[in-house]
C-alpha positions in Angstrom: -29.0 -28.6 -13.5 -27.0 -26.6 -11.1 -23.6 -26.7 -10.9 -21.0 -26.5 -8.3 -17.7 -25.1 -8.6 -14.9 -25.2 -6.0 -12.7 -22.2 -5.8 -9.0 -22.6 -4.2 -6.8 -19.7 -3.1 -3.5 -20.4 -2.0 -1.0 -17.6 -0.5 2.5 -18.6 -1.4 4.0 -16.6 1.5 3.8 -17.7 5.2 4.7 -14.2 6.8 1.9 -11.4 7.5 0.6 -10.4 4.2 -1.7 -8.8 2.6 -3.1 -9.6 -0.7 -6.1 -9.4 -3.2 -7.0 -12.3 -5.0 -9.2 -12.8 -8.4 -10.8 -15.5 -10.4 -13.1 -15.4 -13.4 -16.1 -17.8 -12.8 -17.7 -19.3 -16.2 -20.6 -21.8 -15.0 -23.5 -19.3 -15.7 -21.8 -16.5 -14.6 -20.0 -14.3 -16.2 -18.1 -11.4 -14.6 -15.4 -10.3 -12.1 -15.3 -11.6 -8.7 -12.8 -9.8 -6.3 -11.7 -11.1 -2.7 -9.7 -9.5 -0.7 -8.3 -10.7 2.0 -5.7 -9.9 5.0 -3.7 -13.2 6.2 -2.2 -13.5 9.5 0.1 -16.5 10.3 2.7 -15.2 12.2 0.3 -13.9 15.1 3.3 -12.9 17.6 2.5 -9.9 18.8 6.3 -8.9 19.9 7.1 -8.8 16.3 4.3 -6.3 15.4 5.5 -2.4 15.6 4.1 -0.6 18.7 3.3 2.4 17.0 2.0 3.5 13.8 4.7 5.2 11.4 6.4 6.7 8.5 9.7 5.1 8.9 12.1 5.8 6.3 12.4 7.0 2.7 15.4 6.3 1.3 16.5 7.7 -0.9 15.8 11.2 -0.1 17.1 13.3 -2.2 15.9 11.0 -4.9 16.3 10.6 -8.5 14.1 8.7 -10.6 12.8 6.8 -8.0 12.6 6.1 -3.7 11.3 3.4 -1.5 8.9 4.6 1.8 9.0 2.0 4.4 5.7 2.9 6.9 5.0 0.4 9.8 1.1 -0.5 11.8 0.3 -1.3 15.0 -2.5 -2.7 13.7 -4.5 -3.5 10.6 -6.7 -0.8 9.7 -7.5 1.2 6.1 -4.5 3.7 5.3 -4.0 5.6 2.2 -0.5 6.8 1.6 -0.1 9.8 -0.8 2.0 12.2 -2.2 1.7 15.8 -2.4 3.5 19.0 -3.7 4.2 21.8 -2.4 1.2 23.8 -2.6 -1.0 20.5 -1.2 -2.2 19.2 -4.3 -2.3 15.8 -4.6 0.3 14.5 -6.7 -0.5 10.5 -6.6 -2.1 7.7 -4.0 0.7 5.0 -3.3 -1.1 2.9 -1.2 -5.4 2.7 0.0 -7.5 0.0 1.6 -6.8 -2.5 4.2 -3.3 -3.4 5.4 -2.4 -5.7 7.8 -0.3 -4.5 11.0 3.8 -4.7 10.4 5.9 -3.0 8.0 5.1 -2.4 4.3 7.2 -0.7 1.7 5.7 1.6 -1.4 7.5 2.8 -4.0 7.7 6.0 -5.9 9.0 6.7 -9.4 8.8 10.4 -9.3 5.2 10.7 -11.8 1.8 11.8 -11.2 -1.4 9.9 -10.9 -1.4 10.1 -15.3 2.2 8.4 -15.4 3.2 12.0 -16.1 6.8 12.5 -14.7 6.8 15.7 -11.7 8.9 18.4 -11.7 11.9 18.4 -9.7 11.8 19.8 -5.8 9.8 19.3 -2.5 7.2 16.7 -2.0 5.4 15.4 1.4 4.2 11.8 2.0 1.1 11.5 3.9 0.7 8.3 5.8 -3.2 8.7 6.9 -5.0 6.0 9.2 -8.0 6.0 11.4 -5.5 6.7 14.5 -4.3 9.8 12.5 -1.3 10.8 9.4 1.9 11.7 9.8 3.9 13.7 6.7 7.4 13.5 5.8 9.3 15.4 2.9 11.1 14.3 0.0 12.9 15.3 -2.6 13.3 14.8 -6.4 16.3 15.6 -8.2 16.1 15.6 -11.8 
């Protein structure tokens, strides 16, 4: 006998979002199903940004943590990063898709172990398909 089973997904916000969904399945299957989805119901286009950007980080100096507000002109993969000094990459905030608008990430001043950085420089690398753009932050211990 084959079963059917009906799988609902609501988004509890009605602004542009972005969000991954999951759901375990248990009629004769039995693993991980992931959906990920990009949601548009505010499709105004005056509210969108015109360009793609690092906006702020704030704040910068910083200590233990600081918010990086980054806006799209459109929705596209992005990865936003942190590096030290010397380029290394310190941690990924942010990769995939993201829907145009503004987003916010934030970083608590550790690695991509949970290991806690030392203080001094850092840049955050905003990278999308139309380019990156860097700006530099600081941690104050």
């Amino acid at each position: 006998m084959r079963r059917s089973t009906t799988l609902l997904l609501t988004a509890a916000a009605l602004l542009l979002a972005c969000a991954t969904a999951q759901a375990r399945i248990s009629h004769g299957y039995s693993g991980l199903l992931t959906i990920d989805t990009v949601t548009a119901v505010n499709d105004d286009a005056s509210s969108l940004p015109q360009a793609t950007a690092l906006a702020t980080i704030y704040p910068n100096p910083f200590n233990p943590r600081t918010v990086i507000a980054f806006e799209l002109a459109e929705s596209g993969p992005i990865e936003l990063a942190i590096y030290d000094l010397g380029g290394r990459l310190v941690r990924v905030l942010e990769a995939g898709t993201q829907a145009a608008g503004r987003h916010e990430a934030t970083w608590d001043g550790q690695d991509h172990a949970g290991r806690a950085v030392p203080t001094g420089t850092y840049f955050c690398r905003l990278s999308t398909a139309q380019g990156s753009q860097t700006m530099k932050l600081t941690l104050a211990r």
